[in-house]
Backbone as CSV, one residue per row, in Angstrom:
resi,resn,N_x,N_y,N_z,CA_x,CA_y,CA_z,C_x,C_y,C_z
1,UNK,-35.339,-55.184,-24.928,-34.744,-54.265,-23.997,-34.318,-54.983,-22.736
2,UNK,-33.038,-54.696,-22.077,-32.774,-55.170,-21.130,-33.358,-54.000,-19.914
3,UNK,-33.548,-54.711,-19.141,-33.732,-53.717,-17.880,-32.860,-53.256,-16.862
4,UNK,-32.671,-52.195,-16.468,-31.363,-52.039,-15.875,-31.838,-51.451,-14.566
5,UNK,-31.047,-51.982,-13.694,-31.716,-51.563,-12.348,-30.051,-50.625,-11.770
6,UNK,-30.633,-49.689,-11.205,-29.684,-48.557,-10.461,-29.904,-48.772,-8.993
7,UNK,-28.826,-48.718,-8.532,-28.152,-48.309,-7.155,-28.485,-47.476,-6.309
8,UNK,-29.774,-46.845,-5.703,-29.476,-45.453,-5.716,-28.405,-45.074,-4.406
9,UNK,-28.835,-45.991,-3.847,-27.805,-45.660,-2.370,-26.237,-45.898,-2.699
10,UNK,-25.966,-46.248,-3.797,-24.437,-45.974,-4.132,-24.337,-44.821,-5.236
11,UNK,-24.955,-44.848,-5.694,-24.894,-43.461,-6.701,-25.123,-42.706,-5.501
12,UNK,-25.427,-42.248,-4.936,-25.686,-41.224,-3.753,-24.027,-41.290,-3.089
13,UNK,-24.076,-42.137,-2.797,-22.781,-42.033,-1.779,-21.778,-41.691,-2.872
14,UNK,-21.707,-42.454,-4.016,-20.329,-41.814,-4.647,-20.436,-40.259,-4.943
15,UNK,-21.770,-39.519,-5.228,-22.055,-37.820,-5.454,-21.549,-37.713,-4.655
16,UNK,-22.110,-37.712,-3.031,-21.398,-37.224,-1.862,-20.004,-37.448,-1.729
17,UNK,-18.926,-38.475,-1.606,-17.314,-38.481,-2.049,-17.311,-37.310,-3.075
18,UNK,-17.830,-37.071,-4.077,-17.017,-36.388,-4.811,-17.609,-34.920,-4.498
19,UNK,-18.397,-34.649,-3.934,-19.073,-33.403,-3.590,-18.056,-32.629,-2.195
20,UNK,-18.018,-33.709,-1.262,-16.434,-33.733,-0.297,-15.139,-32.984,-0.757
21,UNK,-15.364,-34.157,-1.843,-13.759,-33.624,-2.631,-14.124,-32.380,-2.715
22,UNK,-14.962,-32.377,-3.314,-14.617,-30.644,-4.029,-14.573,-29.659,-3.454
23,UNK,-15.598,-29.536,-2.308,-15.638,-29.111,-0.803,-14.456,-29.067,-0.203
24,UNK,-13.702,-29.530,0.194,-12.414,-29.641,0.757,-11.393,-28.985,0.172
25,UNK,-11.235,-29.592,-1.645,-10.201,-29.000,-2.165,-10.479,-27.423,-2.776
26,UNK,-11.926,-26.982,-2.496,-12.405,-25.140,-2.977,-11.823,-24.974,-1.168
27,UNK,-12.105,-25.541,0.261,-11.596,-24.807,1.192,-9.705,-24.670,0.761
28,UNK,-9.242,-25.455,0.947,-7.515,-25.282,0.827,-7.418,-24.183,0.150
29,UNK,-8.473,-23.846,-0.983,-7.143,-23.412,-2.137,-7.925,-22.034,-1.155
30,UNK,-9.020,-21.687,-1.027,-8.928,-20.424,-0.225,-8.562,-19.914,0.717
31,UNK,-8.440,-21.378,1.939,-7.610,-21.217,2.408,-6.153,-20.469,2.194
32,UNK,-5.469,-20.802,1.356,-3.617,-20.927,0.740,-4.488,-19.094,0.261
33,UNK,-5.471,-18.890,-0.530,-5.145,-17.386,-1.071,-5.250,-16.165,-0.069
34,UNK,-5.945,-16.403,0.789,-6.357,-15.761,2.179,-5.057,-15.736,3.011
35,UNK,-3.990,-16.796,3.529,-2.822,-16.626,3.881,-1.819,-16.113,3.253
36,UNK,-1.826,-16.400,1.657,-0.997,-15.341,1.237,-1.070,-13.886,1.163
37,UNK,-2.413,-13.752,0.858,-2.982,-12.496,0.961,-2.585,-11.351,2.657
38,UNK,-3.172,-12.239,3.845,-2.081,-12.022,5.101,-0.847,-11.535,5.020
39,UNK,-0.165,-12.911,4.537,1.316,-12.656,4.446,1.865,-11.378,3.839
40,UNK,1.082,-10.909,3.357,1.828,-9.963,1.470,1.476,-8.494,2.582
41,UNK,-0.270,-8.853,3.211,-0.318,-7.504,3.752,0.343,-6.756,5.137
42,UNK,0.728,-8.334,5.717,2.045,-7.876,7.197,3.114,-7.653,6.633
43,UNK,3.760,-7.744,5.798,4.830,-7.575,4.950,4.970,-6.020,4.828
44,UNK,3.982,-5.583,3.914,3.693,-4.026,3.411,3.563,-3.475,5.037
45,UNK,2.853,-4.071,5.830,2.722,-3.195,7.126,3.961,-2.872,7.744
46,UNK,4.523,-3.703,8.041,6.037,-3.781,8.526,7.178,-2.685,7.755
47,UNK,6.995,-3.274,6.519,7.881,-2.262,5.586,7.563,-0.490,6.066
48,UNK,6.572,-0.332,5.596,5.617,0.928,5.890,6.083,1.141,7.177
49,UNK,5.704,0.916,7.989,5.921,1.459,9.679,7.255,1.575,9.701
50,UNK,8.227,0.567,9.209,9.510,0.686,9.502,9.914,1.994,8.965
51,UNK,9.792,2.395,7.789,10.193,3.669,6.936,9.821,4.477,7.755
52,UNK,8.774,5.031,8.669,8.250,5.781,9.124,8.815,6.042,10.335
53,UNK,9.468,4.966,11.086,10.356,5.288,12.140,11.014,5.439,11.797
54,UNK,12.171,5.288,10.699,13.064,5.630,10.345,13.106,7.257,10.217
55,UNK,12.097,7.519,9.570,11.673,9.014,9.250,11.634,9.855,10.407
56,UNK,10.980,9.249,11.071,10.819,9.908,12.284,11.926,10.146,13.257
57,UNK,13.604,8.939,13.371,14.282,9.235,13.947,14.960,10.129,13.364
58,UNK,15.091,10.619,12.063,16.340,11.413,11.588,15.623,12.453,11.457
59,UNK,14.163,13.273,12.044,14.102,14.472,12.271,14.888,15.325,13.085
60,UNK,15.376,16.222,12.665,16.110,17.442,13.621,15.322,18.100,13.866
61,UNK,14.736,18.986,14.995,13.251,19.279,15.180,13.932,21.183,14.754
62,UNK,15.572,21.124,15.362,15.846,22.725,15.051,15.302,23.078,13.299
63,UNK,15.563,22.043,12.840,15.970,22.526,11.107,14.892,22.551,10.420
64,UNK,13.540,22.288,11.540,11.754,21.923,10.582,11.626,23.826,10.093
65,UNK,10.983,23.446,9.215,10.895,25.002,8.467,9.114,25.513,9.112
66,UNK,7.820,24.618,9.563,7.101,24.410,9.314,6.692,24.513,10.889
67,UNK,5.286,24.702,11.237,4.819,23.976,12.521,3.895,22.863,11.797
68,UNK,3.907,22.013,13.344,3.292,20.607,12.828,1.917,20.301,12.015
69,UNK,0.929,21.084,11.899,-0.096,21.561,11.386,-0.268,21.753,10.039
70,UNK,1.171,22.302,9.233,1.743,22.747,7.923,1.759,21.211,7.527
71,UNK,2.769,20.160,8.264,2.987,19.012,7.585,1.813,17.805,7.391
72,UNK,0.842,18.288,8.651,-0.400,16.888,8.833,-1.095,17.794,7.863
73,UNK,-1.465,18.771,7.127,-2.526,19.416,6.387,-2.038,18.868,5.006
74,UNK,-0.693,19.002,5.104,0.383,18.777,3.575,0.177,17.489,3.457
75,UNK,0.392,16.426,4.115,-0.065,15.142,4.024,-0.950,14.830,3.680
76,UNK,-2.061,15.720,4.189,-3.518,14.896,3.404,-4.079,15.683,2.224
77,UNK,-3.140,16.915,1.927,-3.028,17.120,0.669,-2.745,16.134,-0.488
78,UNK,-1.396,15.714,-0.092,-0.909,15.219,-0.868,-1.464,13.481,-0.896
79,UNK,-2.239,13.294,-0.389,-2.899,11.886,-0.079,-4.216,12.073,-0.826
80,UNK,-5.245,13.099,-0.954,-6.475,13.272,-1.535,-5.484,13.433,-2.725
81,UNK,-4.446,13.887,-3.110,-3.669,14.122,-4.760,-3.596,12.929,-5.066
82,UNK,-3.224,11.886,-4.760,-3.113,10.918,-5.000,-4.222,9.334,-5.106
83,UNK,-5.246,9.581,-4.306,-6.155,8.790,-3.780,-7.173,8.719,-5.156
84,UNK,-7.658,7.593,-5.663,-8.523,7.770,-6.319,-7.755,7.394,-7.736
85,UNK,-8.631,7.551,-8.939,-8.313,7.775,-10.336,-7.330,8.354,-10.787
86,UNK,-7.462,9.581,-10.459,-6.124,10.816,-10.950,-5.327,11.220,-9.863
87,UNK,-4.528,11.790,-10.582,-4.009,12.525,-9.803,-3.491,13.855,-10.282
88,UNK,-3.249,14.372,-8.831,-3.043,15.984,-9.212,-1.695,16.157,-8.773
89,UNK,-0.743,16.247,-9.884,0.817,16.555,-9.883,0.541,17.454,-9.692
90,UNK,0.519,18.825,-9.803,0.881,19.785,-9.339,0.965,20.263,-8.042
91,UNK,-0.247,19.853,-7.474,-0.514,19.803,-5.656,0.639,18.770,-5.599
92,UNK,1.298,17.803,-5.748,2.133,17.549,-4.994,3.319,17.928,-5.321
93,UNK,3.757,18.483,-6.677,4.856,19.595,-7.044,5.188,20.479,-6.066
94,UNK,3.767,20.918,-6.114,3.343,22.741,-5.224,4.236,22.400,-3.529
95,UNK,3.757,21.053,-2.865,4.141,20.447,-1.898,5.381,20.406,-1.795
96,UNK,5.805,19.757,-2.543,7.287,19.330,-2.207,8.501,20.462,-2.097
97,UNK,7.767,21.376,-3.569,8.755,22.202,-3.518,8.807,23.199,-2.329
98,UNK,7.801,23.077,-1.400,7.781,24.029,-0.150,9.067,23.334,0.610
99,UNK,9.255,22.565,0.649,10.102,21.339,1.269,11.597,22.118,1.669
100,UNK,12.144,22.668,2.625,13.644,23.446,2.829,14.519,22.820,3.479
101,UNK,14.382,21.387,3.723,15.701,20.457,4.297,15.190,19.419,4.441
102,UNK,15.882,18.240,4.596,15.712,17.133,5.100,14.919,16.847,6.563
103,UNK,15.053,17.492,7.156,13.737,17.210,8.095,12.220,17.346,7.803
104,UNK,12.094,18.588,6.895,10.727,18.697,6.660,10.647,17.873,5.708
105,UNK,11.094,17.200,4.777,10.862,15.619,4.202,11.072,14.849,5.393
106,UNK,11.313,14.230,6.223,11.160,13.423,7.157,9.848,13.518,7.960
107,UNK,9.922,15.095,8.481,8.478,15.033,8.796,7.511,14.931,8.413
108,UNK,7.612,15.543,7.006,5.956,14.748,6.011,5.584,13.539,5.985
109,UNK,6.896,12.662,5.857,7.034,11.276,5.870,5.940,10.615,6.936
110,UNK,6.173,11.463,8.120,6.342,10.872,9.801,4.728,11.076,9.798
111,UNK,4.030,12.508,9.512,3.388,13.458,9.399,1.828,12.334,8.361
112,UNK,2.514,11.810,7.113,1.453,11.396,6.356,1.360,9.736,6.896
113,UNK,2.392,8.987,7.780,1.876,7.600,8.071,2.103,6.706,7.037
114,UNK,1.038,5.729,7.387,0.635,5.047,6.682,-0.206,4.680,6.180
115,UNK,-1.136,5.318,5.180,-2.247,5.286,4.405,-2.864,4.112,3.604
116,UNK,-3.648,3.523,3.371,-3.925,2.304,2.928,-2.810,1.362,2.900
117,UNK,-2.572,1.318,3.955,-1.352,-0.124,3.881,0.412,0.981,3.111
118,UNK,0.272,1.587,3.048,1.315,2.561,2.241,2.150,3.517,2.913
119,UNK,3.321,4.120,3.158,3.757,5.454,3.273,3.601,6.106,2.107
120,UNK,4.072,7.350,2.552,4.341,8.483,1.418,4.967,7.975,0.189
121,UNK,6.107,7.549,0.554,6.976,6.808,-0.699,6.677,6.162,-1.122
122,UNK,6.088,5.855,-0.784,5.447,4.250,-1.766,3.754,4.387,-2.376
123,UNK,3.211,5.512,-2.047,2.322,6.134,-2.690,3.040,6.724,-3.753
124,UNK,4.083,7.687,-3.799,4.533,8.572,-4.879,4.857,7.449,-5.862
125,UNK,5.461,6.507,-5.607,6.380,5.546,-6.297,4.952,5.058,-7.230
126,UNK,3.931,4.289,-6.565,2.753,3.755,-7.101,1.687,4.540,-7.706
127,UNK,2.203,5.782,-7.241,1.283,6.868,-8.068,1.651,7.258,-9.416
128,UNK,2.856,7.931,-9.312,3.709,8.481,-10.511,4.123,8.192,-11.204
129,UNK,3.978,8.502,-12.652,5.320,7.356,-13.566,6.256,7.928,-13.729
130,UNK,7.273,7.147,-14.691,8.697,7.603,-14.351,9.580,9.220,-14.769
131,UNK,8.539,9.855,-15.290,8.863,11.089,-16.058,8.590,11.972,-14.459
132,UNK,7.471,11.455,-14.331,6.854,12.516,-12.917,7.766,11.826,-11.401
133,UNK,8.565,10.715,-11.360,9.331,10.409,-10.311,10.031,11.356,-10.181
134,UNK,10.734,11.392,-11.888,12.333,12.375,-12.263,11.925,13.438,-11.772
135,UNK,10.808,14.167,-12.012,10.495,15.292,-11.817,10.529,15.964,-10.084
136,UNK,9.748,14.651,-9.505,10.078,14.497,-7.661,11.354,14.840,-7.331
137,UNK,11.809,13.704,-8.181,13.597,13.688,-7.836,14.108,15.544,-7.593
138,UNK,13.874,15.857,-9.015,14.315,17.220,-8.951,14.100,18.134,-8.440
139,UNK,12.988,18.113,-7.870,12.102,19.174,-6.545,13.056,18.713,-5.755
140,UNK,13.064,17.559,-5.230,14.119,17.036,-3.613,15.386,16.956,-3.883
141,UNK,16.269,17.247,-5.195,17.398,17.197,-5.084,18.026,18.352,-4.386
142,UNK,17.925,19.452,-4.423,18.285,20.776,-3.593,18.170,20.263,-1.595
143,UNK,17.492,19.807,-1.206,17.473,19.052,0.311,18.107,17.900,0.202
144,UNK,18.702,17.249,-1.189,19.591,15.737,-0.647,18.949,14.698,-0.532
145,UNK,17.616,14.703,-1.473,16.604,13.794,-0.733,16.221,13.153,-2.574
146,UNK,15.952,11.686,-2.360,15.499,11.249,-3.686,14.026,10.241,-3.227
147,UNK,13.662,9.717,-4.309,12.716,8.747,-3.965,12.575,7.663,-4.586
């Protein structure tokens, strides 16, 4: 048998280099998913808020069918309809079709915010599939309004 004598103070130091490495290259990459993750969610924020001013400037306040109370109650109707597992089309059927012009769609709009990173539209859109969009569509086509 030969006898073999070990290093330990270089076996040590090379674990540590590569323990570094790995250390370093697990920070970057979480780093990089954490900034994209940022990025993706100022993005949606921006989008969202923007729609919402938008909404909010093309209310005509003569043409609201509703007092303001009707639309913040309708909003979080239609937000518990949506929130969660299921959802309940009909509560937001029931909703929409109350709907008598383009302002009171604007004001729901204005009215429901921005909910988990989301407006209204983009809840319905992410909620509904495409049979139940059509179906939106057709409630809001009589006000001029699609989604």
């Amino acid at each position: 048998m030969i006898p073999m004598t070990i290093d330990l103070n270089e076996a040590t130091k090379d674990i540590n280099k590569q323990v570094k490495f790995a250390v370093i290259t697990l920070g970057i990459i979480v780093g990089l998913v954490l900034l994209f993750l940022l990025g993706r969610w100022i993005v949606k924020l921006i989008v969202s808020d923007s729609s919402v001013r938008e909404a909010e400037r093309e209310i005509i306040k003569s043409e609201l069918s509703y007092d303001k109370s009707w639309y913040l109650q309708s909003a979080d109707v239609l937000y518990l309809s949506m929130k969660g597992l299921t959802t309940n089309e009909p509560n937001i059927y029931r909703i929409l079709g109350q709907l008598k012009t383009k302002s009171d769609w604007q004001q729901l709009i204005s009215s429901f915010g921005t909910r988990d990173e989301m407006n209204l539209v983009q809840w319905l859109i992410d909620d509904l599939n495409n049979s139940e969009i059509a179906q939106v569509n057709n409630i809001l086509a009589p006000i001029g309004v699609s989604i």
